[in-house]
N, C-alpha and C positions, 0 to 999 in steps of 0.2 A: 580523480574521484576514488574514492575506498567505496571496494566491495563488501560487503557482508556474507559470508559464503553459507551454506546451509549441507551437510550431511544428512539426506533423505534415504529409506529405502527402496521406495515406490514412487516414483514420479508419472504421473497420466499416463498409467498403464505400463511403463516401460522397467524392464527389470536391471535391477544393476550390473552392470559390466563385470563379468567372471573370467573374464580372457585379459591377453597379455598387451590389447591395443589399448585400455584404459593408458600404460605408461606412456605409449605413446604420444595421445590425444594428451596429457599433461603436459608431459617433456614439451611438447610441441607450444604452448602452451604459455608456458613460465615466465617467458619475458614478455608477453604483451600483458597477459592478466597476472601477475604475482598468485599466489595462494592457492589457486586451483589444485584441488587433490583427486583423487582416485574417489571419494566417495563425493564428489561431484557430478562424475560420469555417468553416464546413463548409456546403454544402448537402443537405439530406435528400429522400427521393421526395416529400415533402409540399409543394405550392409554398406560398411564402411563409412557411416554419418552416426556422430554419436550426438544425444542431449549432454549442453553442460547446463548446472546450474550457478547463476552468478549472483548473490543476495537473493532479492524479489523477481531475476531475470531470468530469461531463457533464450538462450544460443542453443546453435546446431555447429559441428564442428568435423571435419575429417579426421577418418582414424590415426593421419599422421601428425594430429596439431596445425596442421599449417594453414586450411581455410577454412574460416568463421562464416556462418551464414546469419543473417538476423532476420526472423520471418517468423509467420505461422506453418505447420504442421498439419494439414486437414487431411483425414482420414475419410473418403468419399461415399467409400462403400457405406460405413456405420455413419457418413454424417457427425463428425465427431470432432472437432476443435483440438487435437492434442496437446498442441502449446499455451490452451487455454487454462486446461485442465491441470497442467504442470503448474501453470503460474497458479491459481487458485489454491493451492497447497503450500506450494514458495509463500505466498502472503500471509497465510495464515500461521505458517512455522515464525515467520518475522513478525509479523505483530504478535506474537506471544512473548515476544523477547521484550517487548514495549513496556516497559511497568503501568501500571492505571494513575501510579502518583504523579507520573509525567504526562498526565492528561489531563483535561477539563470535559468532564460528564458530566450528562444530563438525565438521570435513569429513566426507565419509563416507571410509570406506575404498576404494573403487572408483564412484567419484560419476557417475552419470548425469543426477541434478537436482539444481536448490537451492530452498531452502525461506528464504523470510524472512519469519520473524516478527515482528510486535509482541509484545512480553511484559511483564509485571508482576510485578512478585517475588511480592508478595503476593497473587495469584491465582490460586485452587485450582486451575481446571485448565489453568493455565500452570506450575505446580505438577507436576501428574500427566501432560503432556507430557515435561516435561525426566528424569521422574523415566525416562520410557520412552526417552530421547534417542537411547541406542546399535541402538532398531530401528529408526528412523528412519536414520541414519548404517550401520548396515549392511545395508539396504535400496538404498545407492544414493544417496540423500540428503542432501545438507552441507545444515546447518542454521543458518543466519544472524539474529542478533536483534538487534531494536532494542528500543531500553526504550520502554512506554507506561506510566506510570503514570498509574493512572485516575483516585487520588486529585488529581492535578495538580501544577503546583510547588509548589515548599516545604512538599511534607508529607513525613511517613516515610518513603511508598515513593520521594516523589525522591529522599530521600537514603539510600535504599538500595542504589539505582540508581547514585549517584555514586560511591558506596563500593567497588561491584563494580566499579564503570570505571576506577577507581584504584587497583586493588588488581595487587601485584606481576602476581596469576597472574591474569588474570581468568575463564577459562571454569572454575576451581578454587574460586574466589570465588562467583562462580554458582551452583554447585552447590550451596556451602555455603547461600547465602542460601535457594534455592528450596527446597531437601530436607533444611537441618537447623537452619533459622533464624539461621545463624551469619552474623552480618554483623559488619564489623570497620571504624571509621568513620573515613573517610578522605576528605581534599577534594584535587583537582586540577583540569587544565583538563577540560572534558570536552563530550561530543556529546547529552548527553541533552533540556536543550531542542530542538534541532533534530529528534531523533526525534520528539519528540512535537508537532513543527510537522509533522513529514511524516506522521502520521499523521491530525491533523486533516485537513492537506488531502487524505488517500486518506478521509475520511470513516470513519475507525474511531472504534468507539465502545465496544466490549469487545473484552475478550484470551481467551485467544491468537486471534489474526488472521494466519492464513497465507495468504501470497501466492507462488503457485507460481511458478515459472522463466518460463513462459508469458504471467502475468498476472491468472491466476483465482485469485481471493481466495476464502478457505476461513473462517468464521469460527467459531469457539471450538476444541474440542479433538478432533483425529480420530485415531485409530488410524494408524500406518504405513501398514500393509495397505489396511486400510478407504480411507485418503487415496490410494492410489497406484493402490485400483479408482477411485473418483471420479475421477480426475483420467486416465485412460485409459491410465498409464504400466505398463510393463512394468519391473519393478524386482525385485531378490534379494530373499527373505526372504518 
């Protein structure tokens, strides 16, 4: 799997590593993840455990490079999610990286937030999202998607995927495919492996998988409403 790595300067409170054990934690480093640099590193309240960041991820790692931990972070006193916090940043630095032309939008009518999904054609309730699309969009909401097909390449749902990326209209095509099975098959260039590269590296692994404007990832299918109390926003509808 290729990483996508991200140079931050603040990651969920933690300051960047100013001491001489960043080389370390690299050095240490090199041959299992390739590319890890120094402005990867993070130091955490724990001495001797530093944050890496790895794309859309977040590892914990010893000052000498040698043991990786993969977990959360909770800070008990303040009740605080650290590793949450890190990743909601990480997502939001990587989907900036995302061009909108390599999406299929939905705007809202008077948009206060965005909503980017992973989605699957053939997944019922990526399905039963899109079918409810317009309370989401007029709620406040544009709604932006990426393909994940779960099945992987070169199966049906990729190239159902392609079909709709290709297709004269595409959020028309969409529609068709999600809510009335109508796919119409067609090859061009198109962005759907790298979707499903940028989803591995946010670590999804079922759809739908929304990630809000912010960064907090939502996974499967939530109501408008329901998404917009979770998510603290104040939105129409």
């Amino acid at each position: 799997m290729k990483f996508f790595l991200l140079g931050l300067v603040l990651i969920g409170g933690f300051a960047r590593v100013v001491v001489a054990n960043e080389a370390s934690v690299v050095e240490g480093l090199s041959e299992a993840i390739p590319g890890v640099t120094k402005e990867n590193v993070f130091e955490t309240p724990i001495k001797g455990l530093y944050q890496v960041i790895i794309g859309a991820r977040v590892v914990y790692v010893s000052d000498d490079g040698r043991y990786l931990i993969k977990g959360e972070m909770v800070d008990l006193a303040k009740r605080e999610n650290m590793t949450e916090q890190a990743l909601k940043i990480a997502r939001k630095v990587a989907l900036a990286k995302i061009d909108e032309s390599k999406m299929i939008i939905y705007p809202a009518k008077n948009e206060k937030h965005t909503l980017t999904i992973f989605s699957d054609i053939d997944c019922g309730y990526c399905r039963r999202l899109h079918a409810d699309i317009s309370s989401y969009t007029n709620a406040g909401m544009t709604v932006r998607y990426l393909f994940f097909p779960r099945s992987g390449a070169n199966t049906e749902s990729y190239f159902k995927a392609i079909s709709v990326w290709c297709a004269d209209d595409r959020n028309e095509a969409l529609t068709d495919a999600k809510l009335n099975n109508k796919v119409v098959k067609k090859m061009c260039d198109n962005p759907i492996s790298e979707h499903m590269a940028a989803a591995q590296a946010f670590g999804i692994t079922g759809t739908p998988a929304i990630i809000a404007d912010d960064g907090t990832m939502v996974p499967g299918f939530v109501p408008a409403k329901a998404l917009a109390e979770h998510l603290g926003w104040n939105v129409n509808g």
